[in-house]
PABATOR-848586 format. One record per residue (C-alpha): x, y, z; residue in one letter; chain; residue number from 1. Coordinates in steps of 0.05 Angstrom, whole numbers, plus 5000, padded with zeros to 4 digits. Each point is the difference from the previous one (the first is absolute). Layout:
<r><u>X</u><v>Y</v><w>Z</w><rest>a</rest><kette>A</kette><nr>NUM</nr></r>
...
This chain:
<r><u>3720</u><v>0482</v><w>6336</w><rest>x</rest><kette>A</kette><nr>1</nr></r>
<r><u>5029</u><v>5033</v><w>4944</w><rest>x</rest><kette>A</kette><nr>2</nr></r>
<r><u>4942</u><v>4997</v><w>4945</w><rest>x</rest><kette>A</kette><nr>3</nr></r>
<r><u>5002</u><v>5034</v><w>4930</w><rest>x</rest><kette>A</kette><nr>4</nr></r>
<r><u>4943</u><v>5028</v><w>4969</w><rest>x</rest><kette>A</kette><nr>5</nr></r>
<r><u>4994</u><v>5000</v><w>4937</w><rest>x</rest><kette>A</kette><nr>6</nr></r>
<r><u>4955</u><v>5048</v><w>4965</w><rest>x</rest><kette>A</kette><nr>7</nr></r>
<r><u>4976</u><v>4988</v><w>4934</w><rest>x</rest><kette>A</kette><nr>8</nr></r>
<r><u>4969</u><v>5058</v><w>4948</w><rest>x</rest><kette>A</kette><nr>9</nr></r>
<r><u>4937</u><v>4993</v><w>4971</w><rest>x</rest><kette>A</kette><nr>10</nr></r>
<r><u>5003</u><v>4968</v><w>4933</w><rest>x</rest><kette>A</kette><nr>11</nr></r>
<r><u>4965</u><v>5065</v><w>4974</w><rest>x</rest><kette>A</kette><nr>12</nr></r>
<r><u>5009</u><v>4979</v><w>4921</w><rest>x</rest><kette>A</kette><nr>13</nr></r>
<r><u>4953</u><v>4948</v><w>5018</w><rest>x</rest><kette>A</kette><nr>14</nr></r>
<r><u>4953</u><v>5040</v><w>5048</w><rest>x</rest><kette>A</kette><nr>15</nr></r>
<r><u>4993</u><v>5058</v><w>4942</w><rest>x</rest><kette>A</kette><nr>16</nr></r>
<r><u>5009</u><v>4955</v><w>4938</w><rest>x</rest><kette>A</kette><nr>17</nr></r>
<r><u>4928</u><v>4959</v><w>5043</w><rest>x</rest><kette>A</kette><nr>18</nr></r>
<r><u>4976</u><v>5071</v><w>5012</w><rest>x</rest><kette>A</kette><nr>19</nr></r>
<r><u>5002</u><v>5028</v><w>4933</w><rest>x</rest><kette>A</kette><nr>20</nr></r>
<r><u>4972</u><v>4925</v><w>4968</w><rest>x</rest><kette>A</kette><nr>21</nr></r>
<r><u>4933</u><v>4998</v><w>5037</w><rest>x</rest><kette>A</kette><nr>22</nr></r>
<r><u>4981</u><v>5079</v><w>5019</w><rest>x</rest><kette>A</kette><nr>23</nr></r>
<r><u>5041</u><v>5045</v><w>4943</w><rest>x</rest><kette>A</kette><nr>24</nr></r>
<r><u>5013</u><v>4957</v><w>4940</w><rest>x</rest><kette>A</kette><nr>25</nr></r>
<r><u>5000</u><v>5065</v><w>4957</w><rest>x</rest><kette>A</kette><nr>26</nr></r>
<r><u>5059</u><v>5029</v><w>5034</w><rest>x</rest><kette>A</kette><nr>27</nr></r>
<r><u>5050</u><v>4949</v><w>4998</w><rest>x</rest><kette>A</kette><nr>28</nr></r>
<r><u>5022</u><v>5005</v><w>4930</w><rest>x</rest><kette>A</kette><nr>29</nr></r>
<r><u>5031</u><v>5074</v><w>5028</w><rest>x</rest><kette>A</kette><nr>30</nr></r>
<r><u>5033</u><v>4960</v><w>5070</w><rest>x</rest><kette>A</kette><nr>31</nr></r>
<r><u>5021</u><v>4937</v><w>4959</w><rest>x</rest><kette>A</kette><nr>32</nr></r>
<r><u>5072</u><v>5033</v><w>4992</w><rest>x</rest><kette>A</kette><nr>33</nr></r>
<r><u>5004</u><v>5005</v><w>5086</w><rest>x</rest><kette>A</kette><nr>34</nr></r>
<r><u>4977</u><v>4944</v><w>5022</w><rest>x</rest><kette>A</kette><nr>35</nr></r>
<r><u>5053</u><v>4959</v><w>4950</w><rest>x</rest><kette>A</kette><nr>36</nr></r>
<r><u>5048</u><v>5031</v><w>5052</w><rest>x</rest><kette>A</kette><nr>37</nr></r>
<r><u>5027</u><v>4949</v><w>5054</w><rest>x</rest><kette>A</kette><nr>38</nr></r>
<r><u>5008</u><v>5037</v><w>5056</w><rest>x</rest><kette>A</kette><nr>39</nr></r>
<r><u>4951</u><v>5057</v><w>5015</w><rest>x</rest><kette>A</kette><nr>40</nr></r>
<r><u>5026</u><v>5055</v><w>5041</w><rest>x</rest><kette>A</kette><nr>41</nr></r>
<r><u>4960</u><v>5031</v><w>5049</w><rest>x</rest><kette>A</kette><nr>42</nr></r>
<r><u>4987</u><v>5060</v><w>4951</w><rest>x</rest><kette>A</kette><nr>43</nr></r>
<r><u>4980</u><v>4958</v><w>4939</w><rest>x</rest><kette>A</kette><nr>44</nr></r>
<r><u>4940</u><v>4975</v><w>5055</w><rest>x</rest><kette>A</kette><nr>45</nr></r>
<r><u>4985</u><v>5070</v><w>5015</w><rest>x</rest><kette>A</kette><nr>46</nr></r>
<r><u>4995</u><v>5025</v><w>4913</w><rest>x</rest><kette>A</kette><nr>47</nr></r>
<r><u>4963</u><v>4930</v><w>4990</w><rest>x</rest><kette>A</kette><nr>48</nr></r>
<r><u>4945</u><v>5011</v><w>5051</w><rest>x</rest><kette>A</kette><nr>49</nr></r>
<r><u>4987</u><v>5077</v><w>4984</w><rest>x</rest><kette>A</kette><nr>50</nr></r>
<r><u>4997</u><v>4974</v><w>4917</w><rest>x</rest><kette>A</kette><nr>51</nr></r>
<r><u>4947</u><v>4943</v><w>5017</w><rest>x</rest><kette>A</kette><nr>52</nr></r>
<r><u>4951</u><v>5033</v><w>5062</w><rest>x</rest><kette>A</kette><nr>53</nr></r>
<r><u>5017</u><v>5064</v><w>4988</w><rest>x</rest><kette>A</kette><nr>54</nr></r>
<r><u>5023</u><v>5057</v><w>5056</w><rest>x</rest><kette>A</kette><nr>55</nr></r>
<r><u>5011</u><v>4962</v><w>5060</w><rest>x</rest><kette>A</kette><nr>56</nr></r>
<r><u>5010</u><v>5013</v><w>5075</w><rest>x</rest><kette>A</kette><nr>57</nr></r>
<r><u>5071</u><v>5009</v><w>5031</w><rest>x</rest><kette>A</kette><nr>58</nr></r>
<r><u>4985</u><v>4969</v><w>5055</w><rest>x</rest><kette>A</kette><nr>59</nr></r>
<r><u>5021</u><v>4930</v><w>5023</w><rest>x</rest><kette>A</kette><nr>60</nr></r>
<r><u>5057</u><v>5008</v><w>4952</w><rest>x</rest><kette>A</kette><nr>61</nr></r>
<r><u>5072</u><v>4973</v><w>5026</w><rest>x</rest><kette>A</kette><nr>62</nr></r>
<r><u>5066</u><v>5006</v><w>4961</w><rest>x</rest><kette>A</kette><nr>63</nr></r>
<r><u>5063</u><v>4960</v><w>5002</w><rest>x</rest><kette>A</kette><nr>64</nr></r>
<r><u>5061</u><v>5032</v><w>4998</w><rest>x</rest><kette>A</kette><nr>65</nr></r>
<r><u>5017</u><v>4982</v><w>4933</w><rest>x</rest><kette>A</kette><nr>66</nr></r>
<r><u>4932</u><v>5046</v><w>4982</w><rest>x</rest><kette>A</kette><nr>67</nr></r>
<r><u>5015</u><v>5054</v><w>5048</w><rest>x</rest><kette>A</kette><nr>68</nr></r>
<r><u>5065</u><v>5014</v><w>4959</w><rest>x</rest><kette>A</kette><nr>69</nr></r>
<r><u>4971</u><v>4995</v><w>4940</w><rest>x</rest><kette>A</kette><nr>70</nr></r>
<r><u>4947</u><v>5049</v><w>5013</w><rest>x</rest><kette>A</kette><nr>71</nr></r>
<r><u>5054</u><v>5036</v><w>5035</w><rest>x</rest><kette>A</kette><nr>72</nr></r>
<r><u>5046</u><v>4999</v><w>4931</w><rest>x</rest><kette>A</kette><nr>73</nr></r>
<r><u>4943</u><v>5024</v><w>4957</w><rest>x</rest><kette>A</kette><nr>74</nr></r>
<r><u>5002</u><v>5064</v><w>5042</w><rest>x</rest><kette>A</kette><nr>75</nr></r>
<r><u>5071</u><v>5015</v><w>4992</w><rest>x</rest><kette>A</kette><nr>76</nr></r>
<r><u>5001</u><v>4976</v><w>4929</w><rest>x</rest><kette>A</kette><nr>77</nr></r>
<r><u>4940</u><v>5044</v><w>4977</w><rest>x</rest><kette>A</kette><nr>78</nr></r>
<r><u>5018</u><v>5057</v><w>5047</w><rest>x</rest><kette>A</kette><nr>79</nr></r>
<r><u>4932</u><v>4998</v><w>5045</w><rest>x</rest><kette>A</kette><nr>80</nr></r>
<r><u>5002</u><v>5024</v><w>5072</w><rest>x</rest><kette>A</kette><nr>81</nr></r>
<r><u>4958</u><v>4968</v><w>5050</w><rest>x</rest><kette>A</kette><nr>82</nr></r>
<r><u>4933</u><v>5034</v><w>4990</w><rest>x</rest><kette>A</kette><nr>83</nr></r>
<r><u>4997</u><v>4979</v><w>4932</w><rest>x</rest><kette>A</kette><nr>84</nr></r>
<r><u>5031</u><v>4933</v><w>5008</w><rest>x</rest><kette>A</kette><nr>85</nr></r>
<r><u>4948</u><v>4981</v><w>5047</w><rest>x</rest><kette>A</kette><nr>86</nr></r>
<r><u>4952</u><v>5037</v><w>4952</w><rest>x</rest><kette>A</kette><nr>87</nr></r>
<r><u>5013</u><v>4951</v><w>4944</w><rest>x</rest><kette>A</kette><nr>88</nr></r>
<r><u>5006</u><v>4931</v><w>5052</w><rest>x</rest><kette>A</kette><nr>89</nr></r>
<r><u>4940</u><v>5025</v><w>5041</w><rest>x</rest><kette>A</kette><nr>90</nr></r>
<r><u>5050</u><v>4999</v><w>5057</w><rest>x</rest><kette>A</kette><nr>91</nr></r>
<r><u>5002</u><v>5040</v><w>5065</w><rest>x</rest><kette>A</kette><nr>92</nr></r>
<r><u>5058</u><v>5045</v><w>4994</w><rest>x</rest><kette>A</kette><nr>93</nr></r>
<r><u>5007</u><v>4991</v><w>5070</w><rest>x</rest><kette>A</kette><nr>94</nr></r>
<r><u>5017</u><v>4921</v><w>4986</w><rest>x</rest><kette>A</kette><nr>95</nr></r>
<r><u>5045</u><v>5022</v><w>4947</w><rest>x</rest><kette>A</kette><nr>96</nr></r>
<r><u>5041</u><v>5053</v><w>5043</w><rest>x</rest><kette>A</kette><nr>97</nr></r>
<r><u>5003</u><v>4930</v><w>5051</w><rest>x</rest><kette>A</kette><nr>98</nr></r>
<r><u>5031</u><v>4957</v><w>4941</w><rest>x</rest><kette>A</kette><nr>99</nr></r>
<r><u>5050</u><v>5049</v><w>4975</w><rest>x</rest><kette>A</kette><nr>100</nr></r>
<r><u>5024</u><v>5008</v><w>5074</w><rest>x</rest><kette>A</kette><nr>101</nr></r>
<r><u>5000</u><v>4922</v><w>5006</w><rest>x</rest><kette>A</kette><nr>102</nr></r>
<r><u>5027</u><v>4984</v><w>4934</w><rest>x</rest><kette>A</kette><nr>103</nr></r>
<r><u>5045</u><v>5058</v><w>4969</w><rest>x</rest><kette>A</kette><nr>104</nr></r>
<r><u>5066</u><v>5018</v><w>5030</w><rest>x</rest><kette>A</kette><nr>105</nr></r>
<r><u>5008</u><v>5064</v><w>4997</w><rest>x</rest><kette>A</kette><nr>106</nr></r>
């Protein structure tokens, strides 16, 4: 009884490009440039929704891996530490202190 599950992303080019078409035609001329992209990483969703409906809630957020590293690279590559990191991702530092001991070997 071996069955795979496959789980498919959103197809958020589509879901923002719709988005931006009928509510905020005035701001896509300044996305156009993201949403030619063909894969969206988890923090490309993040920047688009805080550029179309403004300052939004982290809550009910999930991150793949792939996005937990990249956040997790932007610290070391612009030499944040964990209060500010989570500052500028609207993260709990708490959740990032989790990720670092999940993710980075030390």
């Amino acid at each position: 009884m071996d069955k795979h599950i496959q789980i498919t992303k959103p197809n958020y080019k589509r879901i923002y490009s719709d988005i931006l078409l009928k509510k905020y035609p005035e701001k896509k001329d300044e996305m156009i440039s993201l949403l030619e992209k063909q894969n969206f990483s988890g923090l490309d969703v993040i920047w688009l929704n805080e550029k179309i409906f403004g300052s939004d809630s982290p809550r009910h957020r999930s991150y793949h891996k792939s996005d937990i590293l990249q956040i997790l690279d932007y610290q070391k590559k612009h030499s944040l530490n964990n209060s500010q990191l989570a500052n500028h991702f609207k993260i709990s530092r708490n959740t990032i202190t989790k990720w670092k001991k999940t993710f980075v070997v030390w």
